[in-house]
C-alpha positions as CSV (number, residue, x, y, z in Angstrom):
1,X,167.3,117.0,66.0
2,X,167.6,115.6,69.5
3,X,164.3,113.8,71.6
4,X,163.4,115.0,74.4
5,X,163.3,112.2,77.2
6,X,159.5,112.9,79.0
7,X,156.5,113.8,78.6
8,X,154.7,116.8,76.4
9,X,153.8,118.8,79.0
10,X,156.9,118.6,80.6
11,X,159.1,119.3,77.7
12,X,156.6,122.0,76.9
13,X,157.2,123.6,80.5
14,X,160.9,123.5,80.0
15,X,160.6,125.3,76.6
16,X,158.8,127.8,78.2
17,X,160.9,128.6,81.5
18,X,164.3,128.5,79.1
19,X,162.7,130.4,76.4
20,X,164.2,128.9,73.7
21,X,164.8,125.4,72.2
22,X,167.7,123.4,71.6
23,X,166.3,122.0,68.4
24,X,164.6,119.4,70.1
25,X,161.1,117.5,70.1
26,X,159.5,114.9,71.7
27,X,158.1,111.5,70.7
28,X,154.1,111.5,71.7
29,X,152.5,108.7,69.6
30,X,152.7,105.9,67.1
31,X,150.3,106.0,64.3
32,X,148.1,102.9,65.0
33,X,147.4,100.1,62.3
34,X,144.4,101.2,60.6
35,X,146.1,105.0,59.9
36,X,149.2,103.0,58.5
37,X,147.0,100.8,56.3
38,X,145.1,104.1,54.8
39,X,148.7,105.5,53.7
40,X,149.5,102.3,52.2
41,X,146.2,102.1,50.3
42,X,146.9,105.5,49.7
43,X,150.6,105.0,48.9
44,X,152.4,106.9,51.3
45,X,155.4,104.6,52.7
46,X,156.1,106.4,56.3
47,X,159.8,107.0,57.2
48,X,158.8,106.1,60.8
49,X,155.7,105.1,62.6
50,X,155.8,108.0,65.7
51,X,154.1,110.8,66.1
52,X,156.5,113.9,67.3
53,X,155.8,117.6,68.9
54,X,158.6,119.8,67.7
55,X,159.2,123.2,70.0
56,X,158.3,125.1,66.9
57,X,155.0,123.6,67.5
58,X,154.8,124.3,71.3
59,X,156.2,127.9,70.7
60,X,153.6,128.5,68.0
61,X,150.6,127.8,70.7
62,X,151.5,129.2,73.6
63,X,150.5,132.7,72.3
64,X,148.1,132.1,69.9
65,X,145.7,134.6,68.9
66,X,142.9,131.8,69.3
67,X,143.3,131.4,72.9
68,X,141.2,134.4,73.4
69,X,138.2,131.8,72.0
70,X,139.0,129.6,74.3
71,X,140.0,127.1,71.6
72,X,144.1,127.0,72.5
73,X,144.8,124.1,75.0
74,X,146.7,125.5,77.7
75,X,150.2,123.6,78.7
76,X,149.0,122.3,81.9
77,X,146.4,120.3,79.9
78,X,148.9,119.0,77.0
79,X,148.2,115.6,78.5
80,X,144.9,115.8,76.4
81,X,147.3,116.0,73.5
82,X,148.9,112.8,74.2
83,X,145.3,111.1,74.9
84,X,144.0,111.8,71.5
85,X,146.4,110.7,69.9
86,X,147.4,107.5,71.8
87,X,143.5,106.9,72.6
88,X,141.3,109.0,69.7
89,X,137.5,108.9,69.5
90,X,137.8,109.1,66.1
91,X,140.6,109.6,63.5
92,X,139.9,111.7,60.0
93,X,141.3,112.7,57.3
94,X,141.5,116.5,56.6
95,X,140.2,116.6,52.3
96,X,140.6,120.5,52.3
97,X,144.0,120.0,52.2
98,X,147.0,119.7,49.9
99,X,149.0,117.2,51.3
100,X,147.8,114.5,53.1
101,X,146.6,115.5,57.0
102,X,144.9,113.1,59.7
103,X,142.8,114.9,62.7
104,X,142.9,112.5,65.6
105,X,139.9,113.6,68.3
106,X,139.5,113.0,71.6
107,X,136.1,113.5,74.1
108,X,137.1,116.8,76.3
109,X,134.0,117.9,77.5
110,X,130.0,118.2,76.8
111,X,130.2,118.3,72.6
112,X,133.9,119.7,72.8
113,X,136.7,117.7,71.7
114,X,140.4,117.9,72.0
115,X,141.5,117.9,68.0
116,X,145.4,117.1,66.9
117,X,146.6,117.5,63.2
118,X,149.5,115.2,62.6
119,X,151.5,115.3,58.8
120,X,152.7,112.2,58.4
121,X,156.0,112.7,56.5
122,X,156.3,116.0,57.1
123,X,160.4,117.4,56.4
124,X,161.7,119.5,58.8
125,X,165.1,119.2,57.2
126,X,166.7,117.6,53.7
127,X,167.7,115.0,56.5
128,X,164.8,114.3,59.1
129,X,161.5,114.0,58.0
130,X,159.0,113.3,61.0
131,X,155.3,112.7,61.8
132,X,155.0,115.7,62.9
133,X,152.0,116.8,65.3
134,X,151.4,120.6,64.3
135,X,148.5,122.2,65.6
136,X,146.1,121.2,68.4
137,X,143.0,122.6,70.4
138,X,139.6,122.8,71.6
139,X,136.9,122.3,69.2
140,X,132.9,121.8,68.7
141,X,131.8,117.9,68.4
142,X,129.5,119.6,65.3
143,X,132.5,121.3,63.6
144,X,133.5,117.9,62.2
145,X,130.7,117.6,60.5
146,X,131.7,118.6,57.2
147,X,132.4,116.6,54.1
148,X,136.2,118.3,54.2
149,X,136.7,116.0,57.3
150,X,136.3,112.2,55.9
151,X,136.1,109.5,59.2
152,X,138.7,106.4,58.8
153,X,138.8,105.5,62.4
């Protein structure tokens, strides 16, 4: 899979006026020391330290049926995406499910928070296996407040 050279946003804008992909994604983030050091103690060895938005992802949320709610964050705000995960208010992991999931948060506005869901690991092929940032949006400060989500960072 080829990186895309830029920023979310813009290769999110590009997706969108071509339509379709090239099998790319692009490089957003590197998991920070203290999420490394809870896979080791868990003992998951990562392939690579970045974080990466594939265009599956990007395709998947441009249309989603939550935008409706308000809870989709449009592509002119994708910046937001980049900030939580570069600069999170708090980083959890996700206990409800199977494989291992970390929920990087960022302050958006009063008691809403920009929330990212990153696999570490994740395989997209037999060859490439990526950190792969796979959902994103809008969400209540209070919805975190359940024992599924447990607070690392």
């Amino acid at each position: 899979m080829e990186y895309y050279r830029g920023s979310l946003r813009e290769f999110a804008v590009e997706l969108l006026a071509n339509g379709r992909g090239n099998g790319r994604m692009v490089e957003v983030a590197q998991f920070d020391d203290k999420v490394i050091e809870d896979m080791y103690n868990k003992g998951v060895v990562l392939q690579s330290s970045s974080i990466v938005v594939t265009q599956q992802a990007i395709f998947k949320y441009v249309h989603h049926p939550k935008s409706k709610k308000g809870a989709v964050i449009p592509v002119e705000q994708y910046d937001l995406i980049e900030q939580a995960l570069n600069m999170p208010l708090h980083v959890y992991i996700d206990t409800a499910q199977k494989e291992l999931v970390y929920v990087f948060t960022h302050p958006f506005e009063q008691e809403r928070l920009v929330k990212v869901v990153v696999h570490p690991n994740y395989i997209i092929s037999r060859k490439l296996i990526v950190n792969s940032a796979k959902s994103w949006g809008f969400v209540s400060e209070e919805s975190l407040d359940n024992p599924q989500f447990v607070l690392i960072k």
